[in-house]
C-alpha positions as CSV (number, residue, x, y, z in Angstrom):
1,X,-30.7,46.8,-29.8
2,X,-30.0,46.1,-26.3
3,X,-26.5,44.9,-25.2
4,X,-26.4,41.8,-22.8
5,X,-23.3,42.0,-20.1
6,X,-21.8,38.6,-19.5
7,X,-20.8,38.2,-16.0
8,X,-19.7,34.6,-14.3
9,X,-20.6,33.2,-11.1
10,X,-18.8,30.5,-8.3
11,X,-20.7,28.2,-6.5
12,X,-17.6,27.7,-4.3
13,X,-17.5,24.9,-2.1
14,X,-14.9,24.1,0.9
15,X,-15.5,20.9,2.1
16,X,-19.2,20.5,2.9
17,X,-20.0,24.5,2.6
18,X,-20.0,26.9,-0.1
19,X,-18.5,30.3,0.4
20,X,-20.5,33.4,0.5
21,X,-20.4,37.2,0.5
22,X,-23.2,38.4,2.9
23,X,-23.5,41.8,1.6
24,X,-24.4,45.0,4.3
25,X,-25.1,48.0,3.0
26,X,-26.4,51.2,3.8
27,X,-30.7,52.1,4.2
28,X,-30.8,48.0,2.5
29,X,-31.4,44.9,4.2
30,X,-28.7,42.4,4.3
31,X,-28.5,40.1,1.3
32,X,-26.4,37.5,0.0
33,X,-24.4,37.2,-3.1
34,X,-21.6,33.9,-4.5
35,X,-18.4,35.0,-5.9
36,X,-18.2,36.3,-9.0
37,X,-18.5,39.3,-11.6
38,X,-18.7,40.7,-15.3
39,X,-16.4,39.0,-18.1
40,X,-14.2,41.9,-19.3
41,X,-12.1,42.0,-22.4
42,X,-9.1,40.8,-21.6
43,X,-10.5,37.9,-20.0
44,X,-9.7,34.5,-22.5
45,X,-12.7,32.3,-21.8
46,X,-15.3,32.5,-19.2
47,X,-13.3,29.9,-16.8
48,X,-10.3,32.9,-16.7
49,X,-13.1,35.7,-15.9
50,X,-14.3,33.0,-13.2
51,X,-10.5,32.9,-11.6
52,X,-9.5,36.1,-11.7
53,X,-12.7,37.0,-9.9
54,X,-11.7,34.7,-7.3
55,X,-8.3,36.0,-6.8
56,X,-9.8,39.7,-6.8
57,X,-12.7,39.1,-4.7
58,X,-11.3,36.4,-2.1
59,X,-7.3,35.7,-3.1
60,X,-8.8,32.4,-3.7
61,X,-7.6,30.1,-6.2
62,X,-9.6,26.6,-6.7
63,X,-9.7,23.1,-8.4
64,X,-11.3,22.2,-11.7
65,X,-14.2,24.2,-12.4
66,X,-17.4,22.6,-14.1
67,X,-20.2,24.9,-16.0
68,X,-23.3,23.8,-14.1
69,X,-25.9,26.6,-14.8
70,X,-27.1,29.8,-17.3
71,X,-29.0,32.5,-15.3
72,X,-30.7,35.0,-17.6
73,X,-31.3,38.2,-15.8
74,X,-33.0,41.3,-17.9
75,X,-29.9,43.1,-19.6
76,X,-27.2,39.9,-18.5
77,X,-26.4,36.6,-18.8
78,X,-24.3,34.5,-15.8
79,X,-22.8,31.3,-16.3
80,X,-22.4,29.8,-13.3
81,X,-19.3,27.4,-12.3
82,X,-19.3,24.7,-9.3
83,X,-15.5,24.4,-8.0
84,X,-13.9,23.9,-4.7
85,X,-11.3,26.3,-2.6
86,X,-8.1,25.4,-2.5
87,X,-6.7,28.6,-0.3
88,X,-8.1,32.0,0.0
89,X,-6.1,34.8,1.2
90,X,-8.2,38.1,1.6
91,X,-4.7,40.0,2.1
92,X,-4.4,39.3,-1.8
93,X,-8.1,40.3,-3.2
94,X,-7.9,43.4,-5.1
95,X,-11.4,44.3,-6.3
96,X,-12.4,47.7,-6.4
97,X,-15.4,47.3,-4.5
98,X,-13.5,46.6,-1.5
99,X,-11.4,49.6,-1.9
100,X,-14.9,51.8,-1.5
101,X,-16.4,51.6,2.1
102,X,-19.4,53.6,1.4
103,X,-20.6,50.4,-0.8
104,X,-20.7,48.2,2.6
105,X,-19.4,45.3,3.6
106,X,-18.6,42.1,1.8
107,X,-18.6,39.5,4.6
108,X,-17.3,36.0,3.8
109,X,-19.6,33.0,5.5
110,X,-19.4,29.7,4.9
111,X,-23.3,28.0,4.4
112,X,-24.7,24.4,3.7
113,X,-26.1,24.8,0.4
114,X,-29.4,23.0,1.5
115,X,-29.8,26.2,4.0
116,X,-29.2,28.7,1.3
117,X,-33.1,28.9,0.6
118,X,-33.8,30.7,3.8
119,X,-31.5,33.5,2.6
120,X,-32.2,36.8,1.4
121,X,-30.4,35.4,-2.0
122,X,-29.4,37.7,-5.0
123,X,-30.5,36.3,-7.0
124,X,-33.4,34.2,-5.7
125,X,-33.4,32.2,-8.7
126,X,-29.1,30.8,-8.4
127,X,-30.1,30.3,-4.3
128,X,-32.8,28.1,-5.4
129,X,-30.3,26.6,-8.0
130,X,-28.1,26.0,-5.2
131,X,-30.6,24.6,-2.6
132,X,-32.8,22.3,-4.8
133,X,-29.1,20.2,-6.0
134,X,-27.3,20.6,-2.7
135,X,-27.1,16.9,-3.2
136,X,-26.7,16.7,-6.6
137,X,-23.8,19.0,-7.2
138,X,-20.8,18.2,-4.8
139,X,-21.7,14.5,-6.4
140,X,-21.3,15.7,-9.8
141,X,-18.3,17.6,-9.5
142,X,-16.4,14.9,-7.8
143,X,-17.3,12.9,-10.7
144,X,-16.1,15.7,-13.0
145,X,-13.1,16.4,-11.8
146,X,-11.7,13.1,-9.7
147,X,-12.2,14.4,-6.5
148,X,-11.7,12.6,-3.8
149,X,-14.5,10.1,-2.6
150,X,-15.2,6.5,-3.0
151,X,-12.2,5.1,-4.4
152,X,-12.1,4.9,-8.2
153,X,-9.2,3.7,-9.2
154,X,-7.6,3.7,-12.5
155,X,-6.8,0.4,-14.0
156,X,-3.5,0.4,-16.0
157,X,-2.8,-2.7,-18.5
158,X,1.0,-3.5,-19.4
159,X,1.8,-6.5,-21.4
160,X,5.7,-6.8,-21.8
161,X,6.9,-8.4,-25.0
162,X,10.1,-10.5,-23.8
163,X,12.9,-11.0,-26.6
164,X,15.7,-13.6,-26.1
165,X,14.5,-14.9,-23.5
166,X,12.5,-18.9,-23.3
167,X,9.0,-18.6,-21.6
168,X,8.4,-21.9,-20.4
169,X,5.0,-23.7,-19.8
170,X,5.4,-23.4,-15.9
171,X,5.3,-19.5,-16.9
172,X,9.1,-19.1,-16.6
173,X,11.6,-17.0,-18.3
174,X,14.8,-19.1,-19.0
175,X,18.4,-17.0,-20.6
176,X,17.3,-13.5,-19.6
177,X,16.0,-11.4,-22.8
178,X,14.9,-8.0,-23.4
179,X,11.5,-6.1,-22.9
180,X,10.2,-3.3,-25.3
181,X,9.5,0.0,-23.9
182,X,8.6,3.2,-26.4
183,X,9.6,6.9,-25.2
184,X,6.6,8.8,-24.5
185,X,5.5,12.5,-26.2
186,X,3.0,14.7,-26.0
187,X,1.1,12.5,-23.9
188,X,1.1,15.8,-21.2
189,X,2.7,13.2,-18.5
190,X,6.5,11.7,-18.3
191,X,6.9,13.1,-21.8
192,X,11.0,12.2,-23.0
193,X,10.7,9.1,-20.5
194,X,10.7,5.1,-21.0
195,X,7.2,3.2,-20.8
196,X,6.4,-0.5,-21.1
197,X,4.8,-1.0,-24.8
198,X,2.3,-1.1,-24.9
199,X,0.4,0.3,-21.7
200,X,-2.5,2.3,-21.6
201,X,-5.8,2.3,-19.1
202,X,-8.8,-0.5,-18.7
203,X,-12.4,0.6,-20.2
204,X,-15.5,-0.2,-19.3
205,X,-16.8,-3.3,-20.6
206,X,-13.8,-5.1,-20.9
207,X,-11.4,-7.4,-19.5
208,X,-7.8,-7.2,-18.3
209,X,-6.6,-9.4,-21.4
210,X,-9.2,-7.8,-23.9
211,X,-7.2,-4.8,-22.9
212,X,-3.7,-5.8,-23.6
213,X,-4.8,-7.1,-27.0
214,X,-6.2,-4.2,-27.7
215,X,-3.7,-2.3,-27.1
216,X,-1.1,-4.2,-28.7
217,X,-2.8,-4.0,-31.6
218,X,-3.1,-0.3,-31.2
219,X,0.2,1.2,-30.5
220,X,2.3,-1.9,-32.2
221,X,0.3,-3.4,-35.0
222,X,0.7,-7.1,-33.5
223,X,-1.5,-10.0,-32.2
224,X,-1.2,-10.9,-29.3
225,X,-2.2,-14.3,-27.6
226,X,-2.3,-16.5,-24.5
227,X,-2.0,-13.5,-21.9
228,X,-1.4,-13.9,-18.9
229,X,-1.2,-11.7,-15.4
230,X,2.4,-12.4,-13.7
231,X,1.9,-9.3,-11.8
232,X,-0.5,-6.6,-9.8
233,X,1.0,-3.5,-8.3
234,X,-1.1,-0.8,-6.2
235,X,0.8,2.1,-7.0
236,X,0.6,5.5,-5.9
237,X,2.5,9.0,-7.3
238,X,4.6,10.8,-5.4
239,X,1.8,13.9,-4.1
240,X,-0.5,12.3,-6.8
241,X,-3.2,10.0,-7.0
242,X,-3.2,6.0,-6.6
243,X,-3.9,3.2,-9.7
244,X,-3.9,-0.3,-9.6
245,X,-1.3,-1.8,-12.4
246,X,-1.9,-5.2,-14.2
247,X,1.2,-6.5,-16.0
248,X,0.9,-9.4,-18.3
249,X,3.1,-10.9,-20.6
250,X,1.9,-13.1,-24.1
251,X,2.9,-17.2,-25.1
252,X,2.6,-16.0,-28.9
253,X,3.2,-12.3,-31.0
254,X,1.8,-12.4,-34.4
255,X,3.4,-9.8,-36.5
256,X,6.6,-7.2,-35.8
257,X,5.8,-4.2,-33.6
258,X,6.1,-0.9,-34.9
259,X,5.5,2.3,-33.5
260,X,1.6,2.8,-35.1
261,X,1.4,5.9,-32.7
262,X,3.7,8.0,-33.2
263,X,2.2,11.4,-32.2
264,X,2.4,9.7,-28.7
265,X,5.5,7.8,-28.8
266,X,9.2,9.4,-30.0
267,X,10.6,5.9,-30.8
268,X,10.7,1.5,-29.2
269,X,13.7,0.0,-28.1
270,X,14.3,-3.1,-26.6
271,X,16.1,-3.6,-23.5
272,X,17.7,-6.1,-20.6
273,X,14.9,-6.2,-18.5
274,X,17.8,-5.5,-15.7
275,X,19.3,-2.9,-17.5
276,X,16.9,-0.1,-18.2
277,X,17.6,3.0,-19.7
278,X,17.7,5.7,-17.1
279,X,15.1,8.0,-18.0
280,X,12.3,5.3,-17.4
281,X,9.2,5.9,-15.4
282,X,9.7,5.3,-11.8
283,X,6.4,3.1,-11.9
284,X,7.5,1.1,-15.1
285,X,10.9,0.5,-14.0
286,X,9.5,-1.1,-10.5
287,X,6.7,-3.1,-12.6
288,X,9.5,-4.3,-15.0
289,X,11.6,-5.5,-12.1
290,X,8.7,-7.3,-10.2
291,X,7.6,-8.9,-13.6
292,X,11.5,-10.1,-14.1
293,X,11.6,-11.3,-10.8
294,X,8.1,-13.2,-11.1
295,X,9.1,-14.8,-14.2
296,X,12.4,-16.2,-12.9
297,X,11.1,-17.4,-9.2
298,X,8.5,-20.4,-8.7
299,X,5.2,-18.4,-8.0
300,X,3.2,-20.3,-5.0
301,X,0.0,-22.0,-6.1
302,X,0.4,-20.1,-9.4
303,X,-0.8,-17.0,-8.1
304,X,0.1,-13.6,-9.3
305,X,2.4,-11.6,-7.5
306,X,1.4,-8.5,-5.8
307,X,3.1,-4.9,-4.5
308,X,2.9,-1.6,-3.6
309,X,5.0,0.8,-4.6
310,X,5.2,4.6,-3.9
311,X,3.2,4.1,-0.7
312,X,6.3,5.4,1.5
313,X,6.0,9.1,2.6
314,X,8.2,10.6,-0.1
315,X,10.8,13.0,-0.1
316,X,10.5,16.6,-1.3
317,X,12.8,16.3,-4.8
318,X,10.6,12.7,-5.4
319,X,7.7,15.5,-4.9
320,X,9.2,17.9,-7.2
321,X,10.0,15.2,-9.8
322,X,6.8,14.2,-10.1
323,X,5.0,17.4,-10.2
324,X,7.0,17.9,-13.6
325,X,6.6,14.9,-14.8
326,X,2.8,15.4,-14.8
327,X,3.2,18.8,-16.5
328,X,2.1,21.2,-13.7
329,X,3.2,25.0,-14.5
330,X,4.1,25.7,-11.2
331,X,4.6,24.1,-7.9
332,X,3.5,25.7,-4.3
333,X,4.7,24.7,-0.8
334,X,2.9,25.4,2.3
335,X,3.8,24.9,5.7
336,X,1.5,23.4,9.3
337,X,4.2,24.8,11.6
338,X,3.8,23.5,14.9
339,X,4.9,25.5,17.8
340,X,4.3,24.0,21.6
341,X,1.3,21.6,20.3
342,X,-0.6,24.5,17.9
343,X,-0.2,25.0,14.4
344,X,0.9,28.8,13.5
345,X,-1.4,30.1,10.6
346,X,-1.9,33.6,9.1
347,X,-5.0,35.3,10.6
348,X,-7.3,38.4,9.9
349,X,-10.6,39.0,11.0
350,X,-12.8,36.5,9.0
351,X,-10.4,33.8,7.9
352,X,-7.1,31.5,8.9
353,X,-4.5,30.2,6.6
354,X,-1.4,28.0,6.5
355,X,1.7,30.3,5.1
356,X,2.2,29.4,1.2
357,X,4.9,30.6,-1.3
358,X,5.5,29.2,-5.1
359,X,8.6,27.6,-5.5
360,X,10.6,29.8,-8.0
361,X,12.2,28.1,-11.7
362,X,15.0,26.0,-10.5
363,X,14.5,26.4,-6.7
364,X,14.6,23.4,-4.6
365,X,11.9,22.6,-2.2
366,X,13.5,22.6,0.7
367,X,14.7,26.8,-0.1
368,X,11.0,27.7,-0.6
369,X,10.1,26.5,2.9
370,X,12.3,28.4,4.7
371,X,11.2,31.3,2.9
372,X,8.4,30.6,5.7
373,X,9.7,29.4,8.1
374,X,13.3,28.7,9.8
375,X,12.7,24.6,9.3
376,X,15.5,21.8,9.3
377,X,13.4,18.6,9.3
378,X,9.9,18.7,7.4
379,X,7.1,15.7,6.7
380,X,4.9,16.0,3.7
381,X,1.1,15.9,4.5
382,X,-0.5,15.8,1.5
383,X,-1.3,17.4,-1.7
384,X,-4.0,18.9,-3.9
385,X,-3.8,21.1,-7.3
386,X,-5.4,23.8,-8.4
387,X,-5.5,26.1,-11.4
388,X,-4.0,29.7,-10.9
389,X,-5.7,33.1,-11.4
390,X,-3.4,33.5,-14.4
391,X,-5.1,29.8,-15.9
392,X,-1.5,27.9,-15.1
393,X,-2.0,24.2,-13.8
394,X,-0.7,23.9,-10.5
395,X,0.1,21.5,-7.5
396,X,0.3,22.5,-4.0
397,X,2.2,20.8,-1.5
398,X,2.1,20.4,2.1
399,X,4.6,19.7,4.8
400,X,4.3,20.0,8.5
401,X,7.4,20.5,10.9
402,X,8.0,21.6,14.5
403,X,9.1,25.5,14.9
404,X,11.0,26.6,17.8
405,X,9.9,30.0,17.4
406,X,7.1,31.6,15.6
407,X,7.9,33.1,12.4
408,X,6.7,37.0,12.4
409,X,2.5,37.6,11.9
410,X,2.0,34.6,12.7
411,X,-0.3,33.0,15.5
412,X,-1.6,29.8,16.9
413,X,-4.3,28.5,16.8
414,X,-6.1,27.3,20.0
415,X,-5.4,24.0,21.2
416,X,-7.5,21.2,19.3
417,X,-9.0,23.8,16.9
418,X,-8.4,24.3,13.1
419,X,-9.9,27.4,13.2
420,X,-11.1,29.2,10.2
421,X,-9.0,27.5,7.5
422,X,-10.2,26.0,4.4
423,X,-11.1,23.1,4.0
424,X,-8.7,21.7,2.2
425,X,-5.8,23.3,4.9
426,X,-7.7,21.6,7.3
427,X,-7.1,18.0,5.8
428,X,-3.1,18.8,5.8
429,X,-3.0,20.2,9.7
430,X,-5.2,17.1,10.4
431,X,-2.5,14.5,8.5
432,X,0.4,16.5,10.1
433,X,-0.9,16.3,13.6
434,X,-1.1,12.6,13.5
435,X,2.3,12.5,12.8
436,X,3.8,15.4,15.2
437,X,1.0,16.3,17.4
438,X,-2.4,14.3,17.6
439,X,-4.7,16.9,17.5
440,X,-8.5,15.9,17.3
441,X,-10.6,16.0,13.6
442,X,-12.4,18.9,13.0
């Protein structure tokens, strides 16, 4: 009997464009190939084959990856992931075959899939693949994996069970009282920390008050009735993504609350709802103080009251926080240095890239940033996360700050130009030159 080798492919896409290997090699014509290689034994699933590829082929590390195809070849079978780049560092690749010059050249391009059926593709059947859903798949794996696009924002539901206090038929709170919150675990985000109870997300299908009943009844065994909205907040995470929070509270409780979840909450507790305990999600803490404020100040034309919150450009330990309290394994920092109106990157003959270390256990920030740079005053410019060759969950962030010299192998880049960075780099050196430099879009 025949063995089949398993191998794994990337349809790798940075921005608009997937990257490519065009392959040159001796007495053959030029052909193309994606990322990728054979599973080999130490590799855990298919997904770690996929990234350590990457990393050897390209130093590349990327988002979420989504299984979008099955090639069968005589003798091998390919399963094929969509992702997108999230940096590539060709210093770092480390496959054999670029350690053997007499196998040719691999040459990274960057190609609209839609052109990718005039290519000499290997093989013709995954460039076909590629061409006939180069609509279709950047659409899917946004979907997939919450990228960026038309906003889709997650709708959080909070009711807040007030004890003590007098709700009133104007909808105020007379003689102060106390709000339950439960302590969250194994939820994989803010796990030891204070949440309103009960909270969880709007489905589809039904309403803002269906939601809190439901979950009331879910997480604390009660009945809930005559809900209300006394608040909305459009909040954003610090380097994270944005959700719009609706906080009710109810006229009437039917039952006692107990903790009916307990796999996801450690214990309730009720509190002043101006003296919460300290370890309390930054985002409950400011929805419990608008609610407390709402309830005890005349509301014009009944209307609910509405905030932002976490909207302010946020400092680097708010970063930090909040990369631990949404369970990342590691945390990277890279730097758009701008020297004299350019932004210095890392350069070698067929790609650009913004200098990058991971912050090490206990470091702050701020120390892992001038491991690249000599830099006193820095402005985040954005964030994005990414999964590491060795499978750990990771987020990247991204500061921008005015150099006086350039740090050593570094360059600029030319005036207005972003070069040959990826994608993704190019979004931070765009959001940092509206704030330092005002350098054009790419």
């Amino acid at each position: 009997m025949t063995s089949v080798r398993h191998g794994v492919r990337a349809i790798l896409f940075d921005g608009d464009d997937i990257v490519l290997f065009r392959r040159v090699r001796p007495e053959r014509e030029p052909y193309w190939v994606t990322p990728g290689g054979g599973v080999e034994p130490a590799d855990a699933t298919l997904e770690a084959a996929l990234r350590r590829e990457l990393d050897e082929e390209l130093g590349a590390t990327a988002g979420p990856a989504l299984h979008v195809f099955t090639l069968a070849e005589p003798g091998r079978l390919s399963s094929v992931f969509a992702c997108r780049l999230v940096s590539l560092d060709l210093s770092r690749r480390s496959g054999p075959e670029f350690l053997e010059p007499d196998i040719g050249l691999h040459q990274v391009r960057r190609v609209r899939p839609e052109e990718v059926r005039a290519l000499n593709m290997v093989p013709a059947e995954l460039g076909e693949f590629i061409a006939a859903n180069a609509a279709t798949l950047p659409a899917l794996l946004d979907a997939a994996t919450y990228a960026p696009g038309r906003y889709r924002p997650v709708v959080d539901v909070h009711l807040m069970l007030i004890d003590g206090g007098v709700l009133t038929d104007g909808g105020m709170l007379t003689d102060g009282g106390k709000v339950l919150l439960g302590r969250r675990r194994g939820t994989g985000y803010a796990d030891g920390e204070w949440q309103i109870m009960p909270s969880g997300h709007l489905e589809e299908g039904e309403s803002v008050v269906d939601a809190a009943v439901r979950e009331a009844r879910e997480e604390l065994g009660v009945e809930v009735d005559g809900c209300e909205v006394v608040h909305v907040m459009h909040h954003r995470n610090a380097g994270g993504t944005a959700r719009i929070g609706m906080f009710l509270v109810a006229r009437t409780i039917t039952g006692t609350p107990v903790n009916a979840e307990p796999h996801k909450c450690a214990e309730l507790g009720w509190f002043p709802l101006d003296r919460l305990p300290e370890r309390t999600v930054p985002y409950a803490r400011a929805g419990v103080e608008a609610v407390r404020r709402a309830l005890t100040v005349p509301l014009a034309c009944g209307s609910p009251v509405f905030s932002l919150h976490g909207w302010d450009v946020p400092g680097s330990a708010d970063l930090a926080a909040e990369a631990v309290r949404a369970g990342f394994e590691e945390v990277t920092v890279c730097l758009a240095g701008w020297l004299d109106g350019a932004v210095l990157v890392h350069s070698d003959d067929e790609t650009d890239r913004l200098p990058a270390t991971v912050v090490g256990p206990g470091e702050a920030v701020e120390a892992a940033l001038t491991r690249l740079a000599p830099v006193r005053e820095v402005t985040f410019a954005g964030a994005d996360d990414y999964v590491s060759p060795r499978g750990r969950t990771g987020r990247r962030l991204a500061f921008s700050a005015r150099l006086t010299e350039a740090p050593e192998g570094m360059v600029p880049l030319p005036a207005g130009s972003l070069g040959r960075l990826p994608y993704s780099e190019g979004v931070f050196v765009r959001a940092s030159s509206g704030l330092l430099c005002g350098l054009p879009g790419r």
